[in-house]
N, CA, C and O atoms as a GROMACS GRO file, in nm:
protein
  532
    1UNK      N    1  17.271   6.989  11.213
    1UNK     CA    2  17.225   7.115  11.268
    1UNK      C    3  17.342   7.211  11.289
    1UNK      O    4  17.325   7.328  11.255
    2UNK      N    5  17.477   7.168  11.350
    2UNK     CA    6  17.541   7.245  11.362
    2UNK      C    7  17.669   7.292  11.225
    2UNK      O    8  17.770   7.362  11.216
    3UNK      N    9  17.618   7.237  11.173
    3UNK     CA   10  17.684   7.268  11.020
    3UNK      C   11  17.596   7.399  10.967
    3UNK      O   12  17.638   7.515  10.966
    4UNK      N   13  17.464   7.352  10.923
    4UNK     CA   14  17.369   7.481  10.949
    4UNK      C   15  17.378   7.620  10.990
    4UNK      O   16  17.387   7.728  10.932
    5UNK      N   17  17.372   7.576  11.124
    5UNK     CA   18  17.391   7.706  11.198
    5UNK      C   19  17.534   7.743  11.142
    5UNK      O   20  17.541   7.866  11.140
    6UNK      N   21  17.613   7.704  11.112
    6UNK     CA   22  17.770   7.774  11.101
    6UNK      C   23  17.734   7.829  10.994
    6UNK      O   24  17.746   7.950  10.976
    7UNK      N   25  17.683   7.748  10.907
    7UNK     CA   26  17.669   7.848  10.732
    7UNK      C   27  17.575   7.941  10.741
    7UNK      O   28  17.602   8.061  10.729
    8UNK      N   29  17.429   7.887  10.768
    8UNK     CA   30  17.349   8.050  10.789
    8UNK      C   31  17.429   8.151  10.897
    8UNK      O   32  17.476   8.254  10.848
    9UNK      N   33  17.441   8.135  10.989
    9UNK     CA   34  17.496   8.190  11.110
    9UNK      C   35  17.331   8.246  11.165
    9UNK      O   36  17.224   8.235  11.105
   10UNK      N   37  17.352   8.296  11.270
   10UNK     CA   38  17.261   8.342  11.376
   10UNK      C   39  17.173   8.501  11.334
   10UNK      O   40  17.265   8.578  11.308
   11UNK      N   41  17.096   8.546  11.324
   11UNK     CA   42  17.047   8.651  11.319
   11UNK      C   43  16.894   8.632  11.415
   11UNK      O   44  16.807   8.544  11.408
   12UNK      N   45  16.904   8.739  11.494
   12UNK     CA   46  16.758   8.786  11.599
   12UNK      C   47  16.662   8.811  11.555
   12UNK      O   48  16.547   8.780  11.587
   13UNK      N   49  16.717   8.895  11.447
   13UNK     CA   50  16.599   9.040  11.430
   13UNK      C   51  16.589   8.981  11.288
   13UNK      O   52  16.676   8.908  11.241
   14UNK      N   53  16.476   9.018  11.224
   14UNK     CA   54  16.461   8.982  11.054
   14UNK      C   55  16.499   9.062  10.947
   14UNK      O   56  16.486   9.185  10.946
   15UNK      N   57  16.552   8.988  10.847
   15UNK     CA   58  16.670   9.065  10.731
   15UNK      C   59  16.589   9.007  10.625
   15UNK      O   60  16.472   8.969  10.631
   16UNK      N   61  16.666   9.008  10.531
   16UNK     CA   62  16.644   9.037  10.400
   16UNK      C   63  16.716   8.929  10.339
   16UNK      O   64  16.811   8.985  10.284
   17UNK      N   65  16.728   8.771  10.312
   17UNK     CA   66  16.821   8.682  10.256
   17UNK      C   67  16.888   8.766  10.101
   17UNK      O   68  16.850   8.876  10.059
   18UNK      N   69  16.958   8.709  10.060
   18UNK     CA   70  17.027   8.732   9.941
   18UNK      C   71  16.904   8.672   9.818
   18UNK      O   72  16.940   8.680   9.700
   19UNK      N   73  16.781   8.624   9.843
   19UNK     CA   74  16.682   8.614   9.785
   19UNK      C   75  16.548   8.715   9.760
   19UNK      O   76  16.458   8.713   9.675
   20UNK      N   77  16.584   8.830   9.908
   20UNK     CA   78  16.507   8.918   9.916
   20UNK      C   79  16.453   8.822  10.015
   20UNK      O   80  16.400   8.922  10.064
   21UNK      N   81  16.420   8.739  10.081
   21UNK     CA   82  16.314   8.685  10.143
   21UNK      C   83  16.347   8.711  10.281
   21UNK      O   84  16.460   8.687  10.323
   22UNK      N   85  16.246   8.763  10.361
   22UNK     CA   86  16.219   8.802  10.479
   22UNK      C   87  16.250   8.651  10.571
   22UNK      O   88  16.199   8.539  10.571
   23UNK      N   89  16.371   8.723  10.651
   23UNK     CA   90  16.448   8.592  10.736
   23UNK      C   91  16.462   8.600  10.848
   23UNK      O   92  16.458   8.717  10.887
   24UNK      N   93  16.479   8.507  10.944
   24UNK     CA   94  16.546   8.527  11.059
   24UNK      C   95  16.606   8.417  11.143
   24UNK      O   96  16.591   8.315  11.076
   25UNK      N   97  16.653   8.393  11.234
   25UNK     CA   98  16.734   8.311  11.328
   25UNK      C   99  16.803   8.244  11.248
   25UNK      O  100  16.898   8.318  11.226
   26UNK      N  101  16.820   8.143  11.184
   26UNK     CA  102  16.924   8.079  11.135
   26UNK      C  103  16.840   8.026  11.006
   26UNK      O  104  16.798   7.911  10.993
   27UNK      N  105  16.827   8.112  10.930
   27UNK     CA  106  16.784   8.140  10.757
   27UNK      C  107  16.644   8.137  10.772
   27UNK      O  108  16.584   8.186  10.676
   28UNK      N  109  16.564   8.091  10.874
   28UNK     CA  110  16.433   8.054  10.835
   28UNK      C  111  16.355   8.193  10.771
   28UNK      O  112  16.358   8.313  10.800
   29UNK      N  113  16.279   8.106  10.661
   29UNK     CA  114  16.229   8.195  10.538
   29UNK      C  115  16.109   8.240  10.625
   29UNK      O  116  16.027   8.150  10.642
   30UNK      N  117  16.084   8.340  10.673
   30UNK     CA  118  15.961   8.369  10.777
   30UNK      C  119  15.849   8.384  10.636
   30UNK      O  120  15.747   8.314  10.634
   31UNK      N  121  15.872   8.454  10.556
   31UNK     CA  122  15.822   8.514  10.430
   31UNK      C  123  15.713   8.421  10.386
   31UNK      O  124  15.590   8.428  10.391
   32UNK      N  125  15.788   8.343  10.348
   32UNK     CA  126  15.741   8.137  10.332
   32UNK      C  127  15.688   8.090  10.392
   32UNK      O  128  15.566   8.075  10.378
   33UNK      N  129  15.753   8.046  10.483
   33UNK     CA  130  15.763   7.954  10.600
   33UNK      C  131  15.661   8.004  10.671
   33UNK      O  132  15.551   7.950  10.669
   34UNK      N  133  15.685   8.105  10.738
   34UNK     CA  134  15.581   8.161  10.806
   34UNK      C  135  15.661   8.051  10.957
   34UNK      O  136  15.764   7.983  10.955
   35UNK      N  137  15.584   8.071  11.045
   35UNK     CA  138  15.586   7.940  11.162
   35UNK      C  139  15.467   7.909  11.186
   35UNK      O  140  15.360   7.956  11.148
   36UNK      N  141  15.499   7.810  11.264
   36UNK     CA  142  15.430   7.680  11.304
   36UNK      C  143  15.333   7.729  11.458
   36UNK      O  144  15.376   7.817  11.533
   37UNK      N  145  15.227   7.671  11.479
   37UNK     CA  146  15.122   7.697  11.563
   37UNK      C  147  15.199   7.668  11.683
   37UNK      O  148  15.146   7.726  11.778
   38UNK      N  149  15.278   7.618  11.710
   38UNK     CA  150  15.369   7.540  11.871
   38UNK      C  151  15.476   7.661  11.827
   38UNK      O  152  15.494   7.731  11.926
   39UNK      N  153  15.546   7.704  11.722
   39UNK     CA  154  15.652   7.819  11.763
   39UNK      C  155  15.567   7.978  11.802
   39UNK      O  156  15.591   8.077  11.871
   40UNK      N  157  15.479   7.939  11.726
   40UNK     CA  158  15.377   8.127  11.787
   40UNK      C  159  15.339   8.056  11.960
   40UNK      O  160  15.344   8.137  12.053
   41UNK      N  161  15.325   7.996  11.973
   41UNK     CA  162  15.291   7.932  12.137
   41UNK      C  163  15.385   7.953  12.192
   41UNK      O  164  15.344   7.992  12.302
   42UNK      N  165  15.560   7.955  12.196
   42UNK     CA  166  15.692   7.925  12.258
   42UNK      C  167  15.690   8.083  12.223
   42UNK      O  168  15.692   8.137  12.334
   43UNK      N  169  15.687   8.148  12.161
   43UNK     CA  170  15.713   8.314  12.131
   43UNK      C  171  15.663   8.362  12.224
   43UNK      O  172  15.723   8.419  12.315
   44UNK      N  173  15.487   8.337  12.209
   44UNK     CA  174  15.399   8.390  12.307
   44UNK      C  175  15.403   8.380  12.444
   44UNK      O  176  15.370   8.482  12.505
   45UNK      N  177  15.443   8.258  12.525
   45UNK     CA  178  15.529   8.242  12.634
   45UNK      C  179  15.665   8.311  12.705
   45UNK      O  180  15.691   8.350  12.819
   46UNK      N  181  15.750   8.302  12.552
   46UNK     CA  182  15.877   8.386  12.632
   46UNK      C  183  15.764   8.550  12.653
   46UNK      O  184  15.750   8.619  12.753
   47UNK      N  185  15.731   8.558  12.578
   47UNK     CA  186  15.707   8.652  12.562
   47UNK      C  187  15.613   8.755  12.715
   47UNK      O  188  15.620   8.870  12.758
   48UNK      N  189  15.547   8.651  12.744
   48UNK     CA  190  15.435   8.644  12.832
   48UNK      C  191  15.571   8.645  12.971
   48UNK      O  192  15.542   8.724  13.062
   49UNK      N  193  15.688   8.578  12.989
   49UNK     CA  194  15.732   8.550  13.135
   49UNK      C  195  15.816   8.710  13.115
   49UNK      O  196  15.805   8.791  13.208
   50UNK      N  197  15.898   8.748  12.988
   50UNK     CA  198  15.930   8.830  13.007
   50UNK      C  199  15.898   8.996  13.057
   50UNK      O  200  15.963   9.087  13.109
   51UNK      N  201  15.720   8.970  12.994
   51UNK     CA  202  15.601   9.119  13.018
   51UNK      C  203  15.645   9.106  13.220
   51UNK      O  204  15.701   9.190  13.291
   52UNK      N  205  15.574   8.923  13.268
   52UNK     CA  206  15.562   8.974  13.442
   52UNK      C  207  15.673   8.969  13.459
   52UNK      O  208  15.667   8.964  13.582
   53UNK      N  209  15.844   8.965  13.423
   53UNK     CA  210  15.923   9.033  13.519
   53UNK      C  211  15.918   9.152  13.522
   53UNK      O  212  15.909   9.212  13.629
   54UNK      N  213  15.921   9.217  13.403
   54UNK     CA  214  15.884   9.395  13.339
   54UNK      C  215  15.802   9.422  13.469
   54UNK      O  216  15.848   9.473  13.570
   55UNK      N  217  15.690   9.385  13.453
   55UNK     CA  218  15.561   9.445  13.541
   55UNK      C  219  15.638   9.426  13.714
   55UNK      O  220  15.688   9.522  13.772
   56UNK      N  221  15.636   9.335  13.752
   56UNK     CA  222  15.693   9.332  13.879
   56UNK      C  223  15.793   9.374  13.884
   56UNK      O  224  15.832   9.356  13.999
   57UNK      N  225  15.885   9.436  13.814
   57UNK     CA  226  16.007   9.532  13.884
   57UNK      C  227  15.915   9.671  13.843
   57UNK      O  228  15.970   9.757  13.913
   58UNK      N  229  15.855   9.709  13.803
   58UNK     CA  230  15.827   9.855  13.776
   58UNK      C  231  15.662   9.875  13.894
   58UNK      O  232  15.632   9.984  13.944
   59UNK      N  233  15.618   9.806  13.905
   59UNK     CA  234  15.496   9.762  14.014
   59UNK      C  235  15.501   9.769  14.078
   59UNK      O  236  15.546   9.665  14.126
   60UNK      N  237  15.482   9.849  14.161
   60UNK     CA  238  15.516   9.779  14.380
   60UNK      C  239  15.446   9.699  14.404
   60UNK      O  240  15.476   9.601  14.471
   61UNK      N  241  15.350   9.718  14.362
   61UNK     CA  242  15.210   9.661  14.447
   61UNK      C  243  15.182   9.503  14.361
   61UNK      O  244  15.086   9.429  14.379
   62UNK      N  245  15.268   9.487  14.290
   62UNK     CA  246  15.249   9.332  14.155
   62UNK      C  247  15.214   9.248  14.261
   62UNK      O  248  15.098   9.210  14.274
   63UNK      N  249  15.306   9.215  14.340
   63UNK     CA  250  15.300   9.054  14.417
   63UNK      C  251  15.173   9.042  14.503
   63UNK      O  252  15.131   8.932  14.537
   64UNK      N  253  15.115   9.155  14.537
   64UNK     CA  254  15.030   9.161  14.655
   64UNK      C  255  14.907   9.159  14.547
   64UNK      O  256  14.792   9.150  14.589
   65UNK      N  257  14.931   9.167  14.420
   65UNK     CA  258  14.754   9.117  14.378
   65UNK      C  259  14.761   8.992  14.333
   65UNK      O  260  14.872   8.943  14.315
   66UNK      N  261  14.627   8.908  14.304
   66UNK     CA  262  14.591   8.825  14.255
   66UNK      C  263  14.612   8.818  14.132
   66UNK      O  264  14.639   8.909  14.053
   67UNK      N  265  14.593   8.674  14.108
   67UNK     CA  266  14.636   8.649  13.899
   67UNK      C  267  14.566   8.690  13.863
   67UNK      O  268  14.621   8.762  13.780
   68UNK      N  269  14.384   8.721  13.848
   68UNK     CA  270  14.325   8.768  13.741
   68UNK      C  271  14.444   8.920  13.726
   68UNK      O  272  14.523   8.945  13.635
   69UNK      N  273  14.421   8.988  13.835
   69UNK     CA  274  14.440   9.143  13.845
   69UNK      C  275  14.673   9.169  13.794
   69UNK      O  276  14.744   9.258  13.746
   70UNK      N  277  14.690   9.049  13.840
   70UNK     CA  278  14.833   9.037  13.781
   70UNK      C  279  14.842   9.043  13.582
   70UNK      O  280  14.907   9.104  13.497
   71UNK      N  281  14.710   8.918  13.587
   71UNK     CA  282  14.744   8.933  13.417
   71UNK      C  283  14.715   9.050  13.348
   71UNK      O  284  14.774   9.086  13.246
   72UNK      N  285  14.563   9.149  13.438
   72UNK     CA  286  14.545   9.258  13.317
   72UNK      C  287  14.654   9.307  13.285
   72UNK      O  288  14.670   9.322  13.164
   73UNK      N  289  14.791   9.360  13.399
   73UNK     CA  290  14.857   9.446  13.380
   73UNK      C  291  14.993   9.379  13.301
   73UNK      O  292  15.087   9.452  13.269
   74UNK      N  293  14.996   9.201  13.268
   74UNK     CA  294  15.097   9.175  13.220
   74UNK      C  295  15.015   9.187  13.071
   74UNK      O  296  15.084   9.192  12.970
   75UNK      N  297  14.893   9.190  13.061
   75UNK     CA  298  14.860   9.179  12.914
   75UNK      C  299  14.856   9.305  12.904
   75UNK      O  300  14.890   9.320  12.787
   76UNK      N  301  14.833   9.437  12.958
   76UNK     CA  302  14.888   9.564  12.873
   76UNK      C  303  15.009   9.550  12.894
   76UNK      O  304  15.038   9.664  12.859
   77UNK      N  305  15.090   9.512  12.918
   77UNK     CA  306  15.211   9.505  12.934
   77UNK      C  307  15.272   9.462  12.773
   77UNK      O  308  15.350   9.530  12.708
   78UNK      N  309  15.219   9.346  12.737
   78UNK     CA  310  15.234   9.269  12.604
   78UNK      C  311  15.196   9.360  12.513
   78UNK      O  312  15.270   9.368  12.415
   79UNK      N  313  15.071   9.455  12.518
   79UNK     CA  314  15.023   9.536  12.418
   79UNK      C  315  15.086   9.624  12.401
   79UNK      O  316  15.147   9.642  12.296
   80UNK      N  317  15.090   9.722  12.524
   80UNK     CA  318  15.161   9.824  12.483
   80UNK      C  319  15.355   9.828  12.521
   80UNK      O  320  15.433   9.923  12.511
   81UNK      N  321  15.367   9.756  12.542
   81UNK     CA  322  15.556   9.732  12.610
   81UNK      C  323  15.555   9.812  12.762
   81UNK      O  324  15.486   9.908  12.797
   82UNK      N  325  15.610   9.772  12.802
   82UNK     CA  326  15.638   9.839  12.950
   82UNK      C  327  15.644   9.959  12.956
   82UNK      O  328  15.565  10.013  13.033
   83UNK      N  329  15.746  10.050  12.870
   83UNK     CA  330  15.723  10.237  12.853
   83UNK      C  331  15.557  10.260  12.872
   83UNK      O  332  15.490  10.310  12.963
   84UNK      N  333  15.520  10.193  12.729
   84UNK     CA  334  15.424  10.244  12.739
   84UNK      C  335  15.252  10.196  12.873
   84UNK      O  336  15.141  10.248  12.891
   85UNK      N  337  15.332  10.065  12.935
   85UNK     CA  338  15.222  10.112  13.037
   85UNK      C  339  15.232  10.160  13.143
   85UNK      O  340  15.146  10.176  13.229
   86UNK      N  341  15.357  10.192  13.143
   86UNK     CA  342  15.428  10.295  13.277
   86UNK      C  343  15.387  10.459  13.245
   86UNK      O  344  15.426  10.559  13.304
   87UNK      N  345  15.315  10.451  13.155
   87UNK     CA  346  15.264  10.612  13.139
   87UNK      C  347  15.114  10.595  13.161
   87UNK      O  348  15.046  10.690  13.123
   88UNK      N  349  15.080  10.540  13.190
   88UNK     CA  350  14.920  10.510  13.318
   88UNK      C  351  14.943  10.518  13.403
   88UNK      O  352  14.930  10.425  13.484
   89UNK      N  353  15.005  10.674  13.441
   89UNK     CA  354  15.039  10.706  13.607
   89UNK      C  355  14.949  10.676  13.687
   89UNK      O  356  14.964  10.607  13.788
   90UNK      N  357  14.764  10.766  13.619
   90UNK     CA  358  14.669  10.714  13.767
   90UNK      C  359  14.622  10.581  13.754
   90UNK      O  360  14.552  10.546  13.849
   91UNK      N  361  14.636  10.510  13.681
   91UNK     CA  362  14.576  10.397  13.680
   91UNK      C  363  14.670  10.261  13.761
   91UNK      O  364  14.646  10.147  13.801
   92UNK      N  365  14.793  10.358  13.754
   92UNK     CA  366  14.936  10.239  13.834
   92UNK      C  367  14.910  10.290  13.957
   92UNK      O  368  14.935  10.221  14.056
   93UNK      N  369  14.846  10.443  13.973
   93UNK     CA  370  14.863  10.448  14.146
   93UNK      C  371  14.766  10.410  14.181
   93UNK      O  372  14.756  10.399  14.304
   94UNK      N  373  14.663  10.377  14.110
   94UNK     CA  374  14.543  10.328  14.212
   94UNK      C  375  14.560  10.178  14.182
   94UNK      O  376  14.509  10.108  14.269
   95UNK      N  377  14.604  10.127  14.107
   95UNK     CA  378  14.652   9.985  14.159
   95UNK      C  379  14.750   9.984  14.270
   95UNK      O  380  14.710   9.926  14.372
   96UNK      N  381  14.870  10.034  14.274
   96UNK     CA  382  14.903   9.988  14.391
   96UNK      C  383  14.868  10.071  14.512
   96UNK      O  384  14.949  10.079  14.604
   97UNK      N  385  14.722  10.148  14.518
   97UNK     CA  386  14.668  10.161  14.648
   97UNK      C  387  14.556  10.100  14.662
   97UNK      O  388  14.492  10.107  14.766
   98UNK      N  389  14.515  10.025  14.551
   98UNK     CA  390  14.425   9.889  14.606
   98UNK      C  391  14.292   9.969  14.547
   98UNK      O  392  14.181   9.926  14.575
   99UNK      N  393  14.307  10.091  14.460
   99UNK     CA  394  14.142  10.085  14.466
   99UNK      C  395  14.146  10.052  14.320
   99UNK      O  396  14.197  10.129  14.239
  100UNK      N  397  14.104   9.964  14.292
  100UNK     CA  398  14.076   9.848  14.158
  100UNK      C  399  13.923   9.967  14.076
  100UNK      O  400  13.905  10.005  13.960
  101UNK      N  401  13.843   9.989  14.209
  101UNK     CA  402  13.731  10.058  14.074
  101UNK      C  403  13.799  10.159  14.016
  101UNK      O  404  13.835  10.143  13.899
  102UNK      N  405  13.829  10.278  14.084
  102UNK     CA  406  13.930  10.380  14.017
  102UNK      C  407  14.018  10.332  13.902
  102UNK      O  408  14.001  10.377  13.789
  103UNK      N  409  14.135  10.217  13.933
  103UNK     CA  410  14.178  10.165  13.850
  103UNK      C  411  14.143  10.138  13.695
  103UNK      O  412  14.214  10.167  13.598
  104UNK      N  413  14.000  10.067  13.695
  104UNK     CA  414  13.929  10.046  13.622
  104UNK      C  415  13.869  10.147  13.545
  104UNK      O  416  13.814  10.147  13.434
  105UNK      N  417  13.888  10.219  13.615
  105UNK     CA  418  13.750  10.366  13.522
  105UNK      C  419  13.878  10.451  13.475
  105UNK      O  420  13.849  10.512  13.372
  106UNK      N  421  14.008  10.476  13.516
  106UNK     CA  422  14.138  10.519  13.467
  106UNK      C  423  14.167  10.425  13.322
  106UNK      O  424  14.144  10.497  13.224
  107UNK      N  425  14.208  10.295  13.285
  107UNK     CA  426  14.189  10.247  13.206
  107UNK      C  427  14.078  10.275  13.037
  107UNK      O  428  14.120  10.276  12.922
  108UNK      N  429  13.981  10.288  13.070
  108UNK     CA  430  13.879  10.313  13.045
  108UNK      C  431  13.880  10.426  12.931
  108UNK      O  432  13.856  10.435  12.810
  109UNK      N  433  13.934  10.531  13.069
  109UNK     CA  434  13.925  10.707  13.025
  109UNK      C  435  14.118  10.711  12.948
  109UNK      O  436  14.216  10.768  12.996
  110UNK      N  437  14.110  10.637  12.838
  110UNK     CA  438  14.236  10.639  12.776
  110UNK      C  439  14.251  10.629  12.630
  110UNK      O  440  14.171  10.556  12.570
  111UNK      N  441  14.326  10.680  12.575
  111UNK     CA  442  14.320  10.656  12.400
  111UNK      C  443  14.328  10.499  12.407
  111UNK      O  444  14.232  10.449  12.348
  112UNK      N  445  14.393  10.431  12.449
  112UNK     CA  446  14.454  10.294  12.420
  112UNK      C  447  14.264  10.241  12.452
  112UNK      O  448  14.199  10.187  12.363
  113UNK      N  449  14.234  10.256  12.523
  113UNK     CA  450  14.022  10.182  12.520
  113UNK      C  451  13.983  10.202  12.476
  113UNK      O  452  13.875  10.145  12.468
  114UNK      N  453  14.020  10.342  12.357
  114UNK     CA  454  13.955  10.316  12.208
  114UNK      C  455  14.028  10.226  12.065
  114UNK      O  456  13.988  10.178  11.959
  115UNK      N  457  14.141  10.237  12.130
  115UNK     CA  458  14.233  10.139  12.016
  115UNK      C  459  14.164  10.037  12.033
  115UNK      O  460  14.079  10.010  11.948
  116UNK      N  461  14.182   9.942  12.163
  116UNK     CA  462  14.162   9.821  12.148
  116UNK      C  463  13.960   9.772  12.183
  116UNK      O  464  13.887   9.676  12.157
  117UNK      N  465  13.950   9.875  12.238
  117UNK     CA  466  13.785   9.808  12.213
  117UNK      C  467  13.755   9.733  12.341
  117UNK      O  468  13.759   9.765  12.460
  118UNK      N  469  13.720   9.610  12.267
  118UNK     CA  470  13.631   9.490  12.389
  118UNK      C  471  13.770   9.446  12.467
  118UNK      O  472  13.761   9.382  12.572
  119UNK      N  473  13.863   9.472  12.427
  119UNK     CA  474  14.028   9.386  12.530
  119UNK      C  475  13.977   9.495  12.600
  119UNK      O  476  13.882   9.441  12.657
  120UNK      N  477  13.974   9.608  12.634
  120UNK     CA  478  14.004   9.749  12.718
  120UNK      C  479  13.870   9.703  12.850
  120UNK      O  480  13.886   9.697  12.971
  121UNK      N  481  13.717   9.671  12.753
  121UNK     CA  482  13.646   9.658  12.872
  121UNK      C  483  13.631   9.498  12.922
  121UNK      O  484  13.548   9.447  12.996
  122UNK      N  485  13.707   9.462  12.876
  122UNK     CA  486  13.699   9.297  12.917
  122UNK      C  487  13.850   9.359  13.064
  122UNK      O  488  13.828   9.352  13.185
  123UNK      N  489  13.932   9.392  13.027
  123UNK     CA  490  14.051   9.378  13.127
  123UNK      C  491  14.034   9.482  13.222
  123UNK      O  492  14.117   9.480  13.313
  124UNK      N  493  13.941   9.581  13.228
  124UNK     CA  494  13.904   9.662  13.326
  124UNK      C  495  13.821   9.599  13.389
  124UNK      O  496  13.852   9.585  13.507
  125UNK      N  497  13.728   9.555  13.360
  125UNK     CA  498  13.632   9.459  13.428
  125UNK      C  499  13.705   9.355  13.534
  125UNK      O  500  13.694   9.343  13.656
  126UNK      N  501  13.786   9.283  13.434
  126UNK     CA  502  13.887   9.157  13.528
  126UNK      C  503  13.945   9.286  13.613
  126UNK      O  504  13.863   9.304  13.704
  127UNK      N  505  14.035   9.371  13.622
  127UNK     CA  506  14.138   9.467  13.718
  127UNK      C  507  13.974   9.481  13.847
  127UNK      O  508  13.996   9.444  13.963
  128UNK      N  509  13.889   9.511  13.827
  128UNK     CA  510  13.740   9.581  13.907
  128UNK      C  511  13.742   9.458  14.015
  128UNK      O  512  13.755   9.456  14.137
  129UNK      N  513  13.726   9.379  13.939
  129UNK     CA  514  13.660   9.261  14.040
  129UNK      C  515  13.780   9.179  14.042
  129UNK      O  516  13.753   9.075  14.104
  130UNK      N  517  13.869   9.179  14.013
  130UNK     CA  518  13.934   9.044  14.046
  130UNK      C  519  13.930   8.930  14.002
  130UNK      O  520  14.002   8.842  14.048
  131UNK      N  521  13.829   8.904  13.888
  131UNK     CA  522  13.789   8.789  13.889
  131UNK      C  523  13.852   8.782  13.720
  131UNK      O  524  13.882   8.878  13.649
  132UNK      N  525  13.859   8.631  13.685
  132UNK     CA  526  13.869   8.595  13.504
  132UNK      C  527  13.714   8.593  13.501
  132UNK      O  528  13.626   8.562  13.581
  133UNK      N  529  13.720   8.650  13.344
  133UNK     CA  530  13.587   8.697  13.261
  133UNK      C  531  13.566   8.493  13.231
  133UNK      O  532  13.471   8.449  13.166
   0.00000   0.00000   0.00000
């Protein structure tokens, strides 16, 4: 392994091998290869702890809700990146003043609830009540 890594060397972000083939971390042929059902799971995770620190430093009100009402805002969080759900001014202030229906009907009344459709009224619903669908 560590012979490997010395000859490919390290790359983050995805390039272009000297084959043309779409690469990344230490040569893997993404192109090809594609990954594995347990590495989209370990992605989706970092991915997932990194959205609730995002959300709870930009949140006041994060810690004081419940998990259903924690995840809607870490899963727009995942969708749209943190910029972009920090520009749901009324929908962040009526979460952290607790009124969840407002919340909900702010959500709603947004381009992004026509992008995504049934996620938009499935996670307004969970933000309303509190509850997992």
């Amino acid at each position: 392994m560590e012979q490997i890594k010395r000859h490919e060397g390290l790359r983050l972000k995805p390039y272009r091998c000297t084959a043309n083939k779409l690469t990344i971390g230490y040569g893997r042929n993404i192109e090809d290869a594609g990954i594995s059902e347990d590495e989209a799971e370990l992605l989706l995770s970092n991915d997932l702890v990194r959205c609730a620190k995002e959300v709870e430093k930009h949140v006041k009100a994060f810690n004081k809700l419940n998990d259903a009402r924690q995840s809607v805002l870490i899963n727009m969080c995942f969708n749209l990146g943190i910029n972009g759900l920090l520009k749901f001014k009324k929908f962040l202030t009526a979460v952290n003043d607790g009124f969840f229906d407002l919340a909900a009907k702010e959500m709603l009344d947004s381009r992004w609830a026509k992008q995504v459709g049934s996620r938009a009224i499935e996670l307004s619903e969970q933000m309303k009540t509190g509850a997992w669908k």
